[in-house]
C-alpha positions in Angstrom: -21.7 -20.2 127.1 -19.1 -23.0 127.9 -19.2 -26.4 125.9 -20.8 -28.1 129.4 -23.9 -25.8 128.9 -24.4 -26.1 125.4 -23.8 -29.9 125.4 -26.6 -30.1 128.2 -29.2 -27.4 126.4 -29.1 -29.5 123.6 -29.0 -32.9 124.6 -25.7 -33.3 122.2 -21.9 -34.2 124.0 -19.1 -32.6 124.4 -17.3 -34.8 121.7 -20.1 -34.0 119.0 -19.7 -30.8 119.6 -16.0 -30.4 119.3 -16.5 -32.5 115.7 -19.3 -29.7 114.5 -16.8 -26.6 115.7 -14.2 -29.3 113.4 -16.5 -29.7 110.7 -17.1 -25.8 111.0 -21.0 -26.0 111.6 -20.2 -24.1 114.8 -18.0 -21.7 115.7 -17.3 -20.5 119.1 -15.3 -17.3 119.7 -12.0 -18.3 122.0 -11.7 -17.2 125.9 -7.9 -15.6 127.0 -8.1 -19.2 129.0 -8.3 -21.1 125.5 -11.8 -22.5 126.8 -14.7 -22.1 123.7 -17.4 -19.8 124.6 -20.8 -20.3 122.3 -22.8 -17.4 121.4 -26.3 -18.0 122.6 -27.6 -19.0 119.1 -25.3 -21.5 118.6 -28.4 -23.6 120.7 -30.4 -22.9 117.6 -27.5 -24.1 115.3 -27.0 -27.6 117.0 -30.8 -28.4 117.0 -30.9 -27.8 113.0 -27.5 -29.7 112.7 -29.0 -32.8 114.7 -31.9 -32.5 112.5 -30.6 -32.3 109.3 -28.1 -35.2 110.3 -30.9 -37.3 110.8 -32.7 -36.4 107.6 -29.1 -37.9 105.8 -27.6 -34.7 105.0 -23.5 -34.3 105.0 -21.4 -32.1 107.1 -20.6 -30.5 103.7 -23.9 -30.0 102.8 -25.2 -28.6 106.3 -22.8 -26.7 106.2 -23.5 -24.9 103.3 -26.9 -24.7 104.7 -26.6 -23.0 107.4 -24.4 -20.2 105.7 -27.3 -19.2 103.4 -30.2 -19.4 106.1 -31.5 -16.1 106.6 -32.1 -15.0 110.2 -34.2 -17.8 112.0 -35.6 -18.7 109.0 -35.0 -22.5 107.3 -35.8 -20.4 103.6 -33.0 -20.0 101.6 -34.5 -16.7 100.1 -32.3 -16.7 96.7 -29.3 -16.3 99.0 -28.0 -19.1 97.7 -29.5 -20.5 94.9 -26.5 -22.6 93.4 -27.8 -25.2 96.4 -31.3 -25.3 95.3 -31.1 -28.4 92.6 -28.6 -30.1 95.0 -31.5 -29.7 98.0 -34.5 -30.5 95.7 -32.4 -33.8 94.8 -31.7 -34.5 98.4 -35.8 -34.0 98.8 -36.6 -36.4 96.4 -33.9 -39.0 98.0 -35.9 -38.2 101.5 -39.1 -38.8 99.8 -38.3 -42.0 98.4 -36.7 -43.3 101.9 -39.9 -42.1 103.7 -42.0 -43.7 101.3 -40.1 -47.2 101.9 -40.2 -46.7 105.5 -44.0 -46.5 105.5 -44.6 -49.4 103.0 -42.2 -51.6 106.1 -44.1 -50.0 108.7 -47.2 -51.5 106.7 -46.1 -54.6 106.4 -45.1 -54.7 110.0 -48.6 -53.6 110.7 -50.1 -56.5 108.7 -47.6 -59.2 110.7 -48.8 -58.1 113.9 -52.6 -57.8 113.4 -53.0 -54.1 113.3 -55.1 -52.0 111.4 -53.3 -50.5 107.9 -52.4 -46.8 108.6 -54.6 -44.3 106.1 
C-alpha cells in the first residue's frame, strides 16, 4: 500500500511516517517509480509504534522491540532477553508515572466536588 493509505488506516501522517521508515521502525519495500509501498502488516506496526510512543518509550528502544516480537504477539519469548531488565526498568518508570497521574487526577477530583475514584 502507498504512504496515503497507510497514513489514513492509521490515523498517523505522511511526515510521521516518513520519520518511523527514518528511524527504521518501518520499512517499506521501493516501487521502480521510487514511491514506498507498505506491506499490509506494516498497519499493525504503526499502531504498536503510536502506542509505545505514548507509553515514553524511545525510537531506539521500539525499535528493538519490534525486532524480537514474535508473530503478532507483544511476548518477547526469550528471543531477546538482553532487553528484558531494560523493559522491566521502563515498567517500573510507567508505574511510577501512572501512579502520580492518578494521585492528580485525585486531587483534581477533590477540587471539583467529585467522588474519590476506588
Amino acid at each position: 500500500m502507498k504512504i496515503g493509505e497507510l497514513s489514513r488506516r492509521t490515523g498517523v501522517s505522511r511526515r510521521a511516517l516518513r520519520y518511523y521508515e527514518e528511524q527504521r521502525l518501518l520499512v517499506p519495500d521501493r516501487l521502480p517509480n521510487g514511491y514506498r509501498d507498505y506491506p499490509e502488516e506494516s498497519v499493525t506496526v504503526v499502531r504498536r509504534v503510536r502506542v509505545l510512543l505514548s507509553a515514553g518509550l524511545g525510537t531506539a528502544a521500539i525499535a528493538e522491540i519490534l525486532t524480537c516480537r514474535i508473530a503478532d504477539g507483544v511476548v518477547l519469548a526469550g528471543t531477546c532477553p538482553e532487553l528484558l531488565d531494560g523493559l522491566a526498568a521502563e515498567r517500573a518508570r510507567m508505574t511510577g508515572v501512572i501512579e502520580d497521574l492518578l494521585a492528580a487526577r485525585d486531587i483534581l477530583d477533590t477540587l471539583v466536588g467529585r467522588p474519590l475514584a476506588g
